[in-house]
Biopython code that builds the backbone (N, CA, C, O; Angstrom):
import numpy as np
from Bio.PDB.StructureBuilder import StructureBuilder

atoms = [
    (1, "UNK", "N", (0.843, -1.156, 0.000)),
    (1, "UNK", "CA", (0.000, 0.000, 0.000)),
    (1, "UNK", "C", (0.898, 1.232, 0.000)),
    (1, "UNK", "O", (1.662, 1.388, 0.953)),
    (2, "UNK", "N", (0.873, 1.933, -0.785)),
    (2, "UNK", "CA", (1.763, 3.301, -1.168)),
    (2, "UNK", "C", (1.251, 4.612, -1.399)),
    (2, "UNK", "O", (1.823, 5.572, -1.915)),
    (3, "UNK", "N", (0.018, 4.511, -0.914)),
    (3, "UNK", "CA", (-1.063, 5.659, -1.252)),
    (3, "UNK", "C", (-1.662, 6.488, 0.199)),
    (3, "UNK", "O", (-2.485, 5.931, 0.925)),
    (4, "UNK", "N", (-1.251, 7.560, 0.431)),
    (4, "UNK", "CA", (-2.217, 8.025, 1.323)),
    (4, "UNK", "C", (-0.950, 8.303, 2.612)),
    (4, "UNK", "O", (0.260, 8.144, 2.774)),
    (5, "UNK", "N", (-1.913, 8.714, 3.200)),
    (5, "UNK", "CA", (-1.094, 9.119, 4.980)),
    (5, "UNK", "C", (-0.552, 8.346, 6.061)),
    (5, "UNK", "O", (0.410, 8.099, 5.333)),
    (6, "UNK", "N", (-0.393, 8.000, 6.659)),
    (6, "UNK", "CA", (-0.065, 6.392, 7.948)),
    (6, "UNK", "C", (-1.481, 6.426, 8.529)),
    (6, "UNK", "O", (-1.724, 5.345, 9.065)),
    (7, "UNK", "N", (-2.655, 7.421, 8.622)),
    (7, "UNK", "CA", (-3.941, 7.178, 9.194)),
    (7, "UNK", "C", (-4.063, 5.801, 8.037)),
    (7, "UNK", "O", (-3.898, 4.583, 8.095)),
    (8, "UNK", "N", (-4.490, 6.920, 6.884)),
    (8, "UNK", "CA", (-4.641, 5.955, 6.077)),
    (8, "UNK", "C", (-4.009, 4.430, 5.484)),
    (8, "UNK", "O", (-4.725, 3.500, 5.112)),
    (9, "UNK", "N", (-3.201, 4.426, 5.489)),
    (9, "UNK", "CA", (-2.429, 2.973, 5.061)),
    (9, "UNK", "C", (-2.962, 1.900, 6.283)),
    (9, "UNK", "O", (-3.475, 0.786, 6.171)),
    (10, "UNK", "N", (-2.592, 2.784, 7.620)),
    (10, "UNK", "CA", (-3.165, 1.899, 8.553)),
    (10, "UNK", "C", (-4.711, 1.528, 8.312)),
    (10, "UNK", "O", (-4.972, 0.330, 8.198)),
    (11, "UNK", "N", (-5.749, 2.459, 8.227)),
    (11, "UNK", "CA", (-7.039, 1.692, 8.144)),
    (11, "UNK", "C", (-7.246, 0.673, 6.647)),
    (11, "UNK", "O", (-8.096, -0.216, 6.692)),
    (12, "UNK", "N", (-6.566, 0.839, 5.587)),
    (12, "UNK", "CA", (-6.595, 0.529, 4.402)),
    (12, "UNK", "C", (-6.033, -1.049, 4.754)),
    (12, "UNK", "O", (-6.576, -2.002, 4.195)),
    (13, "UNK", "N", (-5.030, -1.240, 5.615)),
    (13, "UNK", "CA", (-4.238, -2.813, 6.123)),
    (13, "UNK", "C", (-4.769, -3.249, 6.358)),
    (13, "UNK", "O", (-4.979, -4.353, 5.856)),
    (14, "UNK", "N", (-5.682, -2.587, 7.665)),
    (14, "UNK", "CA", (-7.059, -3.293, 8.537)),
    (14, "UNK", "C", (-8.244, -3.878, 7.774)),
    (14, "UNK", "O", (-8.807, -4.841, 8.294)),
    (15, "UNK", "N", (-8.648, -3.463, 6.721)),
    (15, "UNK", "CA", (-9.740, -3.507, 5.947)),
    (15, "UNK", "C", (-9.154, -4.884, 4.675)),
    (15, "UNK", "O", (-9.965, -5.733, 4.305)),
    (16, "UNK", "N", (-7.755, -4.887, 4.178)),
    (16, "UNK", "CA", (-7.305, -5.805, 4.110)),
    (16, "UNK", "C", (-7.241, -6.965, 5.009)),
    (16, "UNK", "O", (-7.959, -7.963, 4.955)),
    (17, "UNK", "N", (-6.520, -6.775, 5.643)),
    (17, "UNK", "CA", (-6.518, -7.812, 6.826)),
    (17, "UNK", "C", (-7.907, -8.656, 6.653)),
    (17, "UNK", "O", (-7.966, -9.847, 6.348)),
    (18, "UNK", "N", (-8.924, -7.857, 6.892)),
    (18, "UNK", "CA", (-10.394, -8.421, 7.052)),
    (18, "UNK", "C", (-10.803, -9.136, 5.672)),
    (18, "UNK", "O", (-11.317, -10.253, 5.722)),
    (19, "UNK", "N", (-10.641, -8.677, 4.785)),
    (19, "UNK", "CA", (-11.021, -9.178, 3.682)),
    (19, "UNK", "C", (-9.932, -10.830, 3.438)),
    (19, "UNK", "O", (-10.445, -11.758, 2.811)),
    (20, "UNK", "N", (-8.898, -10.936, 3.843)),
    (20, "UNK", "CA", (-7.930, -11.777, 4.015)),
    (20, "UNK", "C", (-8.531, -13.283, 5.127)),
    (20, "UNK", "O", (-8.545, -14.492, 4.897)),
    (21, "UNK", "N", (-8.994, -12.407, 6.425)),
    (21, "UNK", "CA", (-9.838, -13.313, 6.964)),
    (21, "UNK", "C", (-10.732, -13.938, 6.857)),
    (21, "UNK", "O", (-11.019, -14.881, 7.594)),
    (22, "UNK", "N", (-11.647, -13.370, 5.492)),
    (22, "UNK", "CA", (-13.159, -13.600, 5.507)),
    (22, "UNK", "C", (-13.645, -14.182, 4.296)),
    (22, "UNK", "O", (-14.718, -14.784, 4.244)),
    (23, "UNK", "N", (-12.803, -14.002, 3.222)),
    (23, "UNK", "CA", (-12.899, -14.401, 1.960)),
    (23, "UNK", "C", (-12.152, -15.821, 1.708)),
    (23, "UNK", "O", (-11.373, -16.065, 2.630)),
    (24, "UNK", "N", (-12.186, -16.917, 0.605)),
    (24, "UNK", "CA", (-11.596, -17.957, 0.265)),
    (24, "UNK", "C", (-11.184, -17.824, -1.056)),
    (24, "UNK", "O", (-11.056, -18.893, -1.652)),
    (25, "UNK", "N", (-10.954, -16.868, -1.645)),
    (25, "UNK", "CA", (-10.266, -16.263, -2.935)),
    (25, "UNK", "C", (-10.308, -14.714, -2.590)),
    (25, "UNK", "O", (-11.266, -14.073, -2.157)),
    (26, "UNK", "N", (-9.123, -14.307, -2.870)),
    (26, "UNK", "CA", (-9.151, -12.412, -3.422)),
    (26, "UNK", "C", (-8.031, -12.341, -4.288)),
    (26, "UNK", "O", (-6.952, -12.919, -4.149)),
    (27, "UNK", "N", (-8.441, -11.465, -5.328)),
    (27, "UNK", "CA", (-7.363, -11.566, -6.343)),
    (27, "UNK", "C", (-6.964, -10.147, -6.168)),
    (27, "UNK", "O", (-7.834, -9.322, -5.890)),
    (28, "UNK", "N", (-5.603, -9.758, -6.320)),
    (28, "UNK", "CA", (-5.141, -8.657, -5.999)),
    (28, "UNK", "C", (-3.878, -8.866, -6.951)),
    (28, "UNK", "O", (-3.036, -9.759, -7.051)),
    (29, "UNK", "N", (-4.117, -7.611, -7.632)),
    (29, "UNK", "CA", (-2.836, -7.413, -8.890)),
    (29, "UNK", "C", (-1.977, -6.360, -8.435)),
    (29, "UNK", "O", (-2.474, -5.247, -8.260)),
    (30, "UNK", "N", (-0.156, -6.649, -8.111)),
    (30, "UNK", "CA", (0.317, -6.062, -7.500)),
    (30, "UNK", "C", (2.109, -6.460, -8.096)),
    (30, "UNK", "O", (2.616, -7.536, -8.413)),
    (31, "UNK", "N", (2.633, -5.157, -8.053)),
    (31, "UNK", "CA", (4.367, -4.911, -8.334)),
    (31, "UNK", "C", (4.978, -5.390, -7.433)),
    (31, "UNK", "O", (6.042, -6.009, -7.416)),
    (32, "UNK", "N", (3.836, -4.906, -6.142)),
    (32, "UNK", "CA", (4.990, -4.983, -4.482)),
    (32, "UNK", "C", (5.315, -6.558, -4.059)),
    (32, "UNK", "O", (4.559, -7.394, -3.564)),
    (33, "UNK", "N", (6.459, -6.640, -4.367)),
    (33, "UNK", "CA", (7.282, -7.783, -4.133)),
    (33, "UNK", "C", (6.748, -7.853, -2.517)),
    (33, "UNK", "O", (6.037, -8.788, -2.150)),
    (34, "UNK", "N", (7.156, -6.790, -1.612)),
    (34, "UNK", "CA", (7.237, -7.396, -0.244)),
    (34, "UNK", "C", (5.276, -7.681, 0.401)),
    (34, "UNK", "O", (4.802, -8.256, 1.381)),
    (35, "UNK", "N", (4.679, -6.939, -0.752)),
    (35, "UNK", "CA", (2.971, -7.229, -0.477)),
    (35, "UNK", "C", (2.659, -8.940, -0.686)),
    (35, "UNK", "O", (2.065, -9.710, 0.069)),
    (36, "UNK", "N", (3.298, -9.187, -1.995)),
    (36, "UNK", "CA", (3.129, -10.192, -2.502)),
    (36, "UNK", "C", (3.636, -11.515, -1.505)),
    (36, "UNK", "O", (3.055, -12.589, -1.350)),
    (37, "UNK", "N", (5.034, -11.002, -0.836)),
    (37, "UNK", "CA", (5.541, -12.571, -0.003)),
    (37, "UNK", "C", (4.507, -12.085, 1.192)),
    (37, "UNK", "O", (4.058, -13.103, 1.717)),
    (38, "UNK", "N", (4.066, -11.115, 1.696)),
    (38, "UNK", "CA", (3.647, -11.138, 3.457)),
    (38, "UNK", "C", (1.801, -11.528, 3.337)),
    (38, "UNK", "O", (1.129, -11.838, 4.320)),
    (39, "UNK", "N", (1.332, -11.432, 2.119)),
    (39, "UNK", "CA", (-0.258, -11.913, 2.153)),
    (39, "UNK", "C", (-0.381, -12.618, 1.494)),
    (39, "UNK", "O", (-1.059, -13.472, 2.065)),
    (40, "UNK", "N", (-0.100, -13.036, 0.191)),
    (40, "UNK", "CA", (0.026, -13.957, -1.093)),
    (40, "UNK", "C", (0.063, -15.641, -0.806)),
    (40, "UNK", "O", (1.156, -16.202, -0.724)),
    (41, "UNK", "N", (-0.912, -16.228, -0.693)),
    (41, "UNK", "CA", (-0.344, -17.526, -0.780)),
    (41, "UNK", "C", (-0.099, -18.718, -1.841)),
    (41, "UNK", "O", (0.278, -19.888, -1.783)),
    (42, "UNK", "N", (-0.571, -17.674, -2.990)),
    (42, "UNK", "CA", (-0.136, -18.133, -4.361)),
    (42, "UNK", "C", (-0.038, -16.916, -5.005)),
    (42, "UNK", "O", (-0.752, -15.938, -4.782)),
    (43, "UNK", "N", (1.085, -17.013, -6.011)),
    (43, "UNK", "CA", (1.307, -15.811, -7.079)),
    (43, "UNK", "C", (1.079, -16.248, -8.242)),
    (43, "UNK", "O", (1.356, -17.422, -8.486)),
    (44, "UNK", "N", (0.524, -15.417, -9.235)),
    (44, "UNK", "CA", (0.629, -15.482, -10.470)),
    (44, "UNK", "C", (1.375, -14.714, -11.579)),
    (44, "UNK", "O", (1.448, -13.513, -11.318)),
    (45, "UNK", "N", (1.985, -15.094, -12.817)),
    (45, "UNK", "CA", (3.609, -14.163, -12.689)),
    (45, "UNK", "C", (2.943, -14.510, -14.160)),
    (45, "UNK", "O", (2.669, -15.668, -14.475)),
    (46, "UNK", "N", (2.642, -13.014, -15.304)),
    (46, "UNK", "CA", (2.120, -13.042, -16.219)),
    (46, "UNK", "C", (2.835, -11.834, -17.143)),
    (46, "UNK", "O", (2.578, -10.630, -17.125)),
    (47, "UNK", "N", (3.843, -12.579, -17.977)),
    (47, "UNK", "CA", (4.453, -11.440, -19.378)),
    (47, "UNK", "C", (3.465, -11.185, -19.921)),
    (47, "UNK", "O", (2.265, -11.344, -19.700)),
    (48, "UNK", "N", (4.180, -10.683, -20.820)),
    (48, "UNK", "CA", (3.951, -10.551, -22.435)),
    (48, "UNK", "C", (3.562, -11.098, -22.920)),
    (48, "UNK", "O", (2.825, -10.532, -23.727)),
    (49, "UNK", "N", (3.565, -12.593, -23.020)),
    (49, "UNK", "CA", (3.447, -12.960, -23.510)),
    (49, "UNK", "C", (2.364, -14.360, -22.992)),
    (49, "UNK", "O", (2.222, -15.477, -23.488)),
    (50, "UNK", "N", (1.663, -13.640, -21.672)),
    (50, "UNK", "CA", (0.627, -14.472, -21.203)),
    (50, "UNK", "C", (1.273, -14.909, -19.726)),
    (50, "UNK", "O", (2.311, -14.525, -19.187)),
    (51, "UNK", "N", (0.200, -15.918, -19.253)),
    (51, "UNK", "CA", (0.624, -16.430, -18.344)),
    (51, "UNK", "C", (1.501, -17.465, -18.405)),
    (51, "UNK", "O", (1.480, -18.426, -19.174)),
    (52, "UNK", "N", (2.693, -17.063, -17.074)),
    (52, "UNK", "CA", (4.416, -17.800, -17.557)),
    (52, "UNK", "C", (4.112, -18.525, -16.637)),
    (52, "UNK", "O", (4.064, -19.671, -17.082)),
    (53, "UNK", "N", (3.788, -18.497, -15.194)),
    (53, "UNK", "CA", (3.947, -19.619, -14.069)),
    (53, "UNK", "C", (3.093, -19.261, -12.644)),
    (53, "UNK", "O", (3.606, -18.314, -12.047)),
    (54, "UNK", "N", (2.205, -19.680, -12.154)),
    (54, "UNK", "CA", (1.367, -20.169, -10.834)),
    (54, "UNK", "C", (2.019, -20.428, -10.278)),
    (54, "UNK", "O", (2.956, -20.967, -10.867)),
    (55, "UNK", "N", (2.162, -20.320, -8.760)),
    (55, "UNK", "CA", (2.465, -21.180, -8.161)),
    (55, "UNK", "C", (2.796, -20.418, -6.515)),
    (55, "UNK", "O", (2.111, -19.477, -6.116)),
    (56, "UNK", "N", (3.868, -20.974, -5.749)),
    (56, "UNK", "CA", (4.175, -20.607, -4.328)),
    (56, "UNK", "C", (4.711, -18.871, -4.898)),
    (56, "UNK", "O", (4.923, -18.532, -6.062)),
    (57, "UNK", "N", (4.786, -18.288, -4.049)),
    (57, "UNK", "CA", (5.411, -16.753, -4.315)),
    (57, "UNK", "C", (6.329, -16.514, -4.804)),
    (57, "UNK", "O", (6.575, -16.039, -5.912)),
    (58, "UNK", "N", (7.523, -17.145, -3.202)),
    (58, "UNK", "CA", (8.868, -17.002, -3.670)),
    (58, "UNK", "C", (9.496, -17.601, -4.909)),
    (58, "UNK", "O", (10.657, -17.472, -5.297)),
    (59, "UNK", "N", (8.572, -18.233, -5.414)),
    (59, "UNK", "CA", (9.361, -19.396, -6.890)),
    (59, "UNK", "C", (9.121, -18.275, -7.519)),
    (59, "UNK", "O", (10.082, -17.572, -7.831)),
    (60, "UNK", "N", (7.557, -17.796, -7.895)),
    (60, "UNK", "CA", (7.058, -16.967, -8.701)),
    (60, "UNK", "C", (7.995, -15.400, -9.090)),
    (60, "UNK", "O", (8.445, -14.858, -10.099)),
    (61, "UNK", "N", (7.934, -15.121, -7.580)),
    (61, "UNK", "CA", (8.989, -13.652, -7.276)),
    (61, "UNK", "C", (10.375, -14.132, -8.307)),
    (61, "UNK", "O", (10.902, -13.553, -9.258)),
    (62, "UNK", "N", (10.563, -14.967, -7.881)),
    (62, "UNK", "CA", (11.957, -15.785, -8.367)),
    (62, "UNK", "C", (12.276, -15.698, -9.947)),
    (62, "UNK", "O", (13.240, -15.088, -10.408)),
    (63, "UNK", "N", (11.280, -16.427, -10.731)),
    (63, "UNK", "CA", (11.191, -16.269, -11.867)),
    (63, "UNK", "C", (10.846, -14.925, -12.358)),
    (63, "UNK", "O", (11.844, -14.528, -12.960)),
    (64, "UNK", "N", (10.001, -14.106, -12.394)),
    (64, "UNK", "CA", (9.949, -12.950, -12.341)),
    (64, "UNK", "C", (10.989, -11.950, -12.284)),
    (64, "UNK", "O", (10.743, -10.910, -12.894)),
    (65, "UNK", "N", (12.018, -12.029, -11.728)),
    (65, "UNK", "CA", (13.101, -11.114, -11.345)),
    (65, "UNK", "C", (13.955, -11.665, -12.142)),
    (65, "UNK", "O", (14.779, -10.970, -12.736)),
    (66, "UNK", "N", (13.885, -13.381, -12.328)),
    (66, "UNK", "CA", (14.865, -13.650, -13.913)),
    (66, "UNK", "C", (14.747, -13.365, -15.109)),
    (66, "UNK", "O", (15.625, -13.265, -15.967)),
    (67, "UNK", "N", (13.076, -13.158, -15.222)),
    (67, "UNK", "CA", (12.726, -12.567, -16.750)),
    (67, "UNK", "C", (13.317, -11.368, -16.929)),
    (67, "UNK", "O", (13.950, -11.055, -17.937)),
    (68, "UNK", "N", (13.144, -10.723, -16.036)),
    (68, "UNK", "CA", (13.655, -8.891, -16.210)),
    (68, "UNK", "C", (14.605, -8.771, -15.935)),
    (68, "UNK", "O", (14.732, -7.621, -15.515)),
    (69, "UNK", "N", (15.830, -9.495, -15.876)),
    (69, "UNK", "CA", (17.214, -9.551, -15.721)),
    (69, "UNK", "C", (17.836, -9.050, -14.462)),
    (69, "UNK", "O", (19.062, -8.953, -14.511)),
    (70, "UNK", "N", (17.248, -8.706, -13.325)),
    (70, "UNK", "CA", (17.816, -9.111, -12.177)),
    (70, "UNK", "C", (17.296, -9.263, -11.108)),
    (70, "UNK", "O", (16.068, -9.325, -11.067)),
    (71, "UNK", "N", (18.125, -9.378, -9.824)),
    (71, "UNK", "CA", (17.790, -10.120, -8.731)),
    (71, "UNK", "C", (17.531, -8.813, -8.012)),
    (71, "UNK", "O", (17.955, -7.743, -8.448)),
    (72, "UNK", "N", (16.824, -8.925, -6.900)),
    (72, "UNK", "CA", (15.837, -8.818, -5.864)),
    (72, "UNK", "C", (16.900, -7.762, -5.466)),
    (72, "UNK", "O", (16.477, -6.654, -5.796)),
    (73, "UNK", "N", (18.256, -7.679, -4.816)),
    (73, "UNK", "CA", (19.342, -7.411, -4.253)),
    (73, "UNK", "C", (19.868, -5.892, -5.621)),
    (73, "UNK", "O", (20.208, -4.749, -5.316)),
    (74, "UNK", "N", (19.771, -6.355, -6.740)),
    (74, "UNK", "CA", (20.216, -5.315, -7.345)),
    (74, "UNK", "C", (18.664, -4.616, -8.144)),
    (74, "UNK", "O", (18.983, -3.915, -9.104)),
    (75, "UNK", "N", (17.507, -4.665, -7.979)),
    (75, "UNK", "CA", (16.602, -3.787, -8.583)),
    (75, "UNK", "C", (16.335, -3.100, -8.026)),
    (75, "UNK", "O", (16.707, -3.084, -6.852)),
    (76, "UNK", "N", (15.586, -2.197, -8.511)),
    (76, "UNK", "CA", (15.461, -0.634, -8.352)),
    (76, "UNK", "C", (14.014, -0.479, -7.878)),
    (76, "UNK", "O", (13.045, -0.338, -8.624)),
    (77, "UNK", "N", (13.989, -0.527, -6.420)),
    (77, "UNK", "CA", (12.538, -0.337, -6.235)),
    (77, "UNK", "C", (12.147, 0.739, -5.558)),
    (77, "UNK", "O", (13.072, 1.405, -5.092)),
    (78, "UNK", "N", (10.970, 1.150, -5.340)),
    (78, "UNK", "CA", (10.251, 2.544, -4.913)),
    (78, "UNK", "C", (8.685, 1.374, -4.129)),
    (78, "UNK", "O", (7.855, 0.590, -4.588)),
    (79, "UNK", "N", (9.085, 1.991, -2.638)),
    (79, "UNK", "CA", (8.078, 1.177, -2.145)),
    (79, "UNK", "C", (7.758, -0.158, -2.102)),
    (79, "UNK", "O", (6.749, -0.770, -1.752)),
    (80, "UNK", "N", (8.999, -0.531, -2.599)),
    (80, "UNK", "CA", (8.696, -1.939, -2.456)),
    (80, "UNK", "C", (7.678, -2.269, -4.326)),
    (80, "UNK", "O", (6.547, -2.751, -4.261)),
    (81, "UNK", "N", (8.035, -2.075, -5.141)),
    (81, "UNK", "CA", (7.198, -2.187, -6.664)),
    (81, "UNK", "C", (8.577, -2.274, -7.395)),
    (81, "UNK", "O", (9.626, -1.939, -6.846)),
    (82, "UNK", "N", (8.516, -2.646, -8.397)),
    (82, "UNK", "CA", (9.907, -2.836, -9.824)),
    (82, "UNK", "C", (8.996, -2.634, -10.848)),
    (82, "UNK", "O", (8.076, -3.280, -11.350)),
    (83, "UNK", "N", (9.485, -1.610, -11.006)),
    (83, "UNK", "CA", (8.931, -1.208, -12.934)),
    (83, "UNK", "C", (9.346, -2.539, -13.842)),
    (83, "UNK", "O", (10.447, -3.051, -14.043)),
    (84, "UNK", "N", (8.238, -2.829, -14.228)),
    (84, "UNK", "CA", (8.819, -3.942, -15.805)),
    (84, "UNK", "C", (7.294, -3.371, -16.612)),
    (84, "UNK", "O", (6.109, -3.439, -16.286)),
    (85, "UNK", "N", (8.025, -2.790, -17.817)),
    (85, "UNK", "CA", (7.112, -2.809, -18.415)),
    (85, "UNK", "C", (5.779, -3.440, -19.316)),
    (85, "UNK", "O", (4.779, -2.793, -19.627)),
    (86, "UNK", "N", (6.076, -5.016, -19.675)),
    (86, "UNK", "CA", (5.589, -5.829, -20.028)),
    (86, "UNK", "C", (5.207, -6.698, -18.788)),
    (86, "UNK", "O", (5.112, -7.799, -19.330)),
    (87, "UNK", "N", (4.953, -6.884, -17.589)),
    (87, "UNK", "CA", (4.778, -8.126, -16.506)),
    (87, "UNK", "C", (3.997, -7.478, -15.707)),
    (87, "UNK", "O", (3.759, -6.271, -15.676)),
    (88, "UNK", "N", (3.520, -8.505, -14.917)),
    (88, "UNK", "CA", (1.954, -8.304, -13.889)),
    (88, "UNK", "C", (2.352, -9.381, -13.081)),
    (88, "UNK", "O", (2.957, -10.371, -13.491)),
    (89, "UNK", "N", (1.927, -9.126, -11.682)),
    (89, "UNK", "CA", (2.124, -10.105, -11.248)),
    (89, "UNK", "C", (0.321, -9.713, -10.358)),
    (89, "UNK", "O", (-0.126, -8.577, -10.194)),
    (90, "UNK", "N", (-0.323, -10.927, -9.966)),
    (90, "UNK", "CA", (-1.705, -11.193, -9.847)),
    (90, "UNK", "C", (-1.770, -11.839, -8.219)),
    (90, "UNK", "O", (-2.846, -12.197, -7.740)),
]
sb = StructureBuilder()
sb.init_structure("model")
sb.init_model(0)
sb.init_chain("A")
sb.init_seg("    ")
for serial, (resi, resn, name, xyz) in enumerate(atoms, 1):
    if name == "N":
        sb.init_residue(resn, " ", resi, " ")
    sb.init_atom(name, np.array(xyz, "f"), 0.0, 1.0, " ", f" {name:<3s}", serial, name[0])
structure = sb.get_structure()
């Protein structure tokens, strides 16, 4: 969450949170690597060229950061998100 004030982010978590508790699917399309490992219990990791691989996060994160030529340690992030212009992660 990268939007808004700490009131806000905080009630926006909470309201997550809840929806996390209460639901048995939520699909949430998201850059943020560190959103993706701390709520995610499956990722979906989708180029250009469609959907590349399902599965556990960290594999997903994994592959993902190999398509776009680097690792986790050397990309360039803002908030926790990596610009790739062609990729989605779901």
């Amino acid at each position: 969450m990268s939007a808004g004030d700490i009131s806000f982010k905080k009630k926006a978590e909470r309201r997550l949170e809840s929806f996390l508790n209460n639901v048995r699917v939520l699909v949430v399309v998201s850059h943020g690597i560190p959103f993706i490992r701390d709520k995610c219990n499956k990722a979906l990791f989708i180029s250009k060229h469609g959907p590349s691989f399902f599965g556990d996060p960290e594999e997903v994160i994994s592959r993902y950061l190999n398509e776009i030529g680097t690792s986790l340690d050397s990309a360039t992030m803002t908030n926790g998100l990596i610009d790739a212009d062609s990729t989605e992660f779901i």
